[in-house]
N, C-alpha and C positions, 0 to 999 in steps of 0.2 A: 504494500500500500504506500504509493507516495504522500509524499509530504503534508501537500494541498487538500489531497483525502484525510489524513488524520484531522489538520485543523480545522477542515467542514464539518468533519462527525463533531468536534467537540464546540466549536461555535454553533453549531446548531441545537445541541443538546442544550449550550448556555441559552441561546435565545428563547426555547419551545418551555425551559422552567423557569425564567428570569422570574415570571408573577408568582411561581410559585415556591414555599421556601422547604428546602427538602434539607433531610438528613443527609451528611455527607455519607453517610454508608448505600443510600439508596442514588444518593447522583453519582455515585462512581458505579455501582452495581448496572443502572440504566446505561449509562457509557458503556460499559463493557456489552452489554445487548448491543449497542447501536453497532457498537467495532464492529462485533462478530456478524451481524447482518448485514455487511460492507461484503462479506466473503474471506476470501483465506485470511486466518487470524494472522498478523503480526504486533509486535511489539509496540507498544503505542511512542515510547521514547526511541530513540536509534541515536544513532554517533551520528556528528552533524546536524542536529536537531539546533534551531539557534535559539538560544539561554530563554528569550522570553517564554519559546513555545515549553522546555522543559521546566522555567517557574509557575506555569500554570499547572501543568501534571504534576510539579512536586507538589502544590499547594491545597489541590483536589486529593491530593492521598495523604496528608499531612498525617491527617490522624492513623494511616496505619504503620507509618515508618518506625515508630518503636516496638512495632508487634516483631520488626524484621532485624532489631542490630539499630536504625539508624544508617545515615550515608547515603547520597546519589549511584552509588552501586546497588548495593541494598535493593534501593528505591526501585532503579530500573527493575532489578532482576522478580522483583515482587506487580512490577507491570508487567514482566512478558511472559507471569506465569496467568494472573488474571484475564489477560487478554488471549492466552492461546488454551484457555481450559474452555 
């Protein structure tokens, strides 16, 4: 999935809840639907990705990075398990 697809899934998901106010376990859960209905799962972060588009994805999974260690490795590696399950 290129680039452009990852930040349509996820500006789109921001826009369709903007009114409404959700749990962050259920706006990351929703994403992960939307990814996977895009077609072959990948990774939602990648190398190359540029800083803002990876501050948004760390900030939507803030709350799970201590379940994992902590760290942008961490982080990733716990997006490209959600995303390809």
């Amino acid at each position: 999935m290129d680039r452009s697809r990852r930040w349509r899934a996820v500006r789109e998901l921001l826009c369709s809840f903007y009114a409404e106010v959700l749990p962050l376990e259920v706006f990351v859960r929703r994403l992960q639907m939307h990814t996977l209905a895009q077609g072959q799962p990948q990774p939602l972060v990648q190398d190359g990705d540029p800083g803002s588009y990876c501050s948004l994805v760390a900030q939507c999974l803030v709350g799970r990075l201590a379940d994992v260690g902590g760290g942008w490795g961490s982080c990733s590696s716990l997006i490209s398990v959600w995303f390809s399950t």
